[in-house]
C-alpha positions in Angstrom: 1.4 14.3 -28.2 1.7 12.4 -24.9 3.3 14.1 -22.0 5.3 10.8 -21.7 6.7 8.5 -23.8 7.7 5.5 -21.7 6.6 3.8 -18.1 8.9 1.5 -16.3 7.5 -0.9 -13.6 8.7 -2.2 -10.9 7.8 -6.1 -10.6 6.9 -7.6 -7.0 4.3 -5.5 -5.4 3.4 -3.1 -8.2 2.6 -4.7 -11.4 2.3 -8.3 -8.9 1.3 -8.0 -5.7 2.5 -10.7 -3.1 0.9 -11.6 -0.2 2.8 -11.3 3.4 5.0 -14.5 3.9 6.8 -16.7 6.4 9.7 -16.9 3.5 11.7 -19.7 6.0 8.7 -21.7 5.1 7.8 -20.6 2.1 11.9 -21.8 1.2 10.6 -24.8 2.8 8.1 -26.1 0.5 10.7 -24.9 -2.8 12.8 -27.6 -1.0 10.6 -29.9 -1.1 9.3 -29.9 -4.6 13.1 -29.7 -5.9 14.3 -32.5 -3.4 11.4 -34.7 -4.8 12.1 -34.0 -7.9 15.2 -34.6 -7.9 15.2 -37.9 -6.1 12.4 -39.2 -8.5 15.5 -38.2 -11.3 17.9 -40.6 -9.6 19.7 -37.9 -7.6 21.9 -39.2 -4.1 21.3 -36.9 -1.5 21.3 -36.1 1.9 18.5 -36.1 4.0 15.2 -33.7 3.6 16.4 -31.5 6.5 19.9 -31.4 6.0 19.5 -30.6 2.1 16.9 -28.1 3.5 19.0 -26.2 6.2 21.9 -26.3 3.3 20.3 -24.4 0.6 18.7 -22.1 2.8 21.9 -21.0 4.2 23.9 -20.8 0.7 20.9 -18.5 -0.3 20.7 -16.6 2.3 25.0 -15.7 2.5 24.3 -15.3 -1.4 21.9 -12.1 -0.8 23.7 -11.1 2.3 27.0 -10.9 0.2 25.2 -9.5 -2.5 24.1 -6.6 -0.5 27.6 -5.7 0.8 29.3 -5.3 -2.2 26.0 -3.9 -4.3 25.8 -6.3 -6.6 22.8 -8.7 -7.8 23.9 -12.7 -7.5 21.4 -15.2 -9.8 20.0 -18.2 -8.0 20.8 -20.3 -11.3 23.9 -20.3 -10.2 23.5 -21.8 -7.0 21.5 -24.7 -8.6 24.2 -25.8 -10.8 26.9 -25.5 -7.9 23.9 -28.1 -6.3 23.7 -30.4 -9.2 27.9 -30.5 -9.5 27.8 -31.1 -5.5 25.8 -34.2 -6.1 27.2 -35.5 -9.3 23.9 -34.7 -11.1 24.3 -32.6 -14.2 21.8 -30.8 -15.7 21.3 -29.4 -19.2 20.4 -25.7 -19.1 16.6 -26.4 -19.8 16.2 -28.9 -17.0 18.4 -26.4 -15.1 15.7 -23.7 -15.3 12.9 -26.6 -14.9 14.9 -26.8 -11.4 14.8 -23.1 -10.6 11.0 -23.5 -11.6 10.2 -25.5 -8.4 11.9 -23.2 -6.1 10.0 -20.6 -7.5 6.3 -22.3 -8.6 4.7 -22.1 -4.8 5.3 -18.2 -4.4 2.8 -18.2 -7.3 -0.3 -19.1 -5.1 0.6 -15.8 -2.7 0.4 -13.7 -6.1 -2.4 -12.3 -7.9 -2.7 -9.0 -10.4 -4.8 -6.2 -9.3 -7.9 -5.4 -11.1 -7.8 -3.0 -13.5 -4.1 -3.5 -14.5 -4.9 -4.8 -17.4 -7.1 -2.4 -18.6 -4.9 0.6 -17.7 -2.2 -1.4 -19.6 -4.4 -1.3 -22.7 -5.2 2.5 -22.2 -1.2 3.1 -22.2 0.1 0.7 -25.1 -3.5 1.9 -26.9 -1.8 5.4 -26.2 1.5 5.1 -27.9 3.9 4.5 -24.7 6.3 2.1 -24.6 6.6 0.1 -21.1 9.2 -2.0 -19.5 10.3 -3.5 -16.4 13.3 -2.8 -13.9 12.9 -5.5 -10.9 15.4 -6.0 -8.1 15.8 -10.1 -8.1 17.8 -13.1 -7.5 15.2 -15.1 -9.6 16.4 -15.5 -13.3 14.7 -14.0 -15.9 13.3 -16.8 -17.8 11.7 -17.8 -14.3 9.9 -14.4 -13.9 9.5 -14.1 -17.7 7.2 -17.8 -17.3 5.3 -16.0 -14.3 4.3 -13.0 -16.1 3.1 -15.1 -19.0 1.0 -17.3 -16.5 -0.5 -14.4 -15.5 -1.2 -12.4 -18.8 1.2 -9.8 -18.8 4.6 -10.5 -20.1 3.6 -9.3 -23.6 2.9 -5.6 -22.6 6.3 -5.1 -21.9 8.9 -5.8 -24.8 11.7 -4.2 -22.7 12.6 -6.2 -18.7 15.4 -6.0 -17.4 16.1 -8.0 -13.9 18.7 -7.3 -11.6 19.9 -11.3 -11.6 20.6 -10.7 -15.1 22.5 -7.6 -15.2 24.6 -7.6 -12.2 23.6 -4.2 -10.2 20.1 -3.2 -8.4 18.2 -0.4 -8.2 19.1 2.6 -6.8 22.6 2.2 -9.0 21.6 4.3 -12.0 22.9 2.0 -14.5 19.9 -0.6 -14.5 17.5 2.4 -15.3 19.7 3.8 -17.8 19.7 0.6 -19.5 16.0 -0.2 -19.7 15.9 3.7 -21.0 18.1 2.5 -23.8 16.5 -0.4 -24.9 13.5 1.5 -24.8 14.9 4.1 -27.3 13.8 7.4 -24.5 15.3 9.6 -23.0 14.6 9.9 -19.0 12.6 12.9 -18.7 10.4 11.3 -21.4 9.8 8.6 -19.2 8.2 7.3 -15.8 9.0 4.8 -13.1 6.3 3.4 -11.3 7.3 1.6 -8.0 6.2 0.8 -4.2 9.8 1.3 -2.6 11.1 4.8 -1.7 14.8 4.0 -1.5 15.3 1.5 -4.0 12.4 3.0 -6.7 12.1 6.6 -6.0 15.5 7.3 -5.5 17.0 5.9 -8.6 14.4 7.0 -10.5 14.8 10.3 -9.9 18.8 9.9 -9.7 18.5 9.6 -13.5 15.7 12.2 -14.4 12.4 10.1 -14.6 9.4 11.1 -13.4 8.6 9.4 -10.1 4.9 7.4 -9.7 4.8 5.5 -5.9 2.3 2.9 -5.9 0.6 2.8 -2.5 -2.2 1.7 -1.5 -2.5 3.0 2.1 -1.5 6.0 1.2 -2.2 9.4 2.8 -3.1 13.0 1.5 0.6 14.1 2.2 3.2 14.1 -0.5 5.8 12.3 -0.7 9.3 14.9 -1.1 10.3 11.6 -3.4 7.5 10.9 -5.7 5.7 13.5 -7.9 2.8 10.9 -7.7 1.4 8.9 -5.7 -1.6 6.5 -6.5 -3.5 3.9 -5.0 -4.0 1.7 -7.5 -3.0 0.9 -11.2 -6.1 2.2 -12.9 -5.2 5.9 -11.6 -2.1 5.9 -14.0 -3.3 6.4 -17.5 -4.4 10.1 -16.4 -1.0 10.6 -15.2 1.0 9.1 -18.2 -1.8 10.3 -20.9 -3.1 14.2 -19.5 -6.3 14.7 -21.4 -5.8 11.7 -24.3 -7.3 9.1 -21.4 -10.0 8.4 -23.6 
């Protein structure tokens, strides 16, 4: 029998790495592609720089808020306050169509590690169940489309987002949850993450065995992971013991 049962993921930076970004302009281009878009759909609106300056400040007092009171905000919301702003309602798939844009360029700064893949296989070939916990204002469906683009939203039946549930990681509850769904208990499982307060923390606030992903890491421990790897393929040893092969 498997020491484990379960692994939960983190999303940005473990299971999809990001490269480092200017996110003002980054935000920037998002703009761009929704403010074309819309204008091309009939849309009245301001011009590029004021609509720009606009939605970058309503995002960034949504997050800010968000963190003071400890609780997740979803960007989808935002979008429709935008459409009833400028009299331009949206039905809910060319709502998420919208929320596409924003997010479509931060897809060419991410790419999938190699190996991941393969050490998926070696887990789900193993038996364990995987999911996903990810701190985001993106919704689901938008990160759901991602992972699919990038061949890995079917290895993990279970994802829960942050945007969708209301409260982030450390708060116990979003770990408990994917526990649930996942039909294990916590010391049955592990969480596999690159953050120490938000991953490590929680993690271990429920009973999970802690994995930190990091790939500069030294030869001293960690007091808040019980493993630390460098890179995806050195996690089916960890999950499996001796049944790696």
């Amino acid at each position: 029998m498997n020491p484990y049962q379960a692994v939960l993921f983190d999303l940005g930076d473990t299971l999809v790495d990001f490269e480092p970004l200017d996110t003002r302009e980054l935000f920037r281009i998002s703009a761009q592609r929704s403010y074309d878009h819309l204008l091309s759909a009939g849309a009245k609106l301001p011009d590029f720089e004021s609509f720009f300056r606009s939605q970058y400040r309503g995002l960034r007092w949504s997050y800010l808020w968000a963190k003071l009171r400890r609780k997740e905000f979803n960007s989808i919301h935002l979008l429709r306050r935008l459409c009833r702003k400028i009299n331009h309602p949206l039905d809910e798939q060319g709502l998420y169509e919208l929320a596409w844009l924003w997010y479509s360029p931060l897809c060419d700064y991410a790419s999938v590690e190699a190996g991941l893949t393969e050490a998926l296989d070696r887990l789900q070939k193993g038996g364990v169940r995987m999911g996903i916990v990810s701190n985001t204002f993106v919704p689901g469906k938008i990160l759901d489309r991602h992972l699919k683009e990038v061949g890995l939203l079917d290895y993990f039946p279970v994802r829960v987002y942050s945007s969708e549930v209301g409260f982030r990681k450390p708060n116990r509850r979003i770990f408990e949850l994917a526990l649930q769904q996942l039909d294990v208990r916590p010391e049955q499982s592990l969480f596999v993450g690159d953050l120490l307060k938000t991953d490590m923390v929680g993690a271990r606030r429920v009973g999970m065995t802690t994995v930190l992903k990091s790939p500069f890491a030294g030869s001293r421990p960690n007091p808040l992971a019980h493993h630390t790897i460098r890179a995806m393929s050195e996690l089916p040893a960890i999950v499996l013991g001796n049944q790696t092969n």
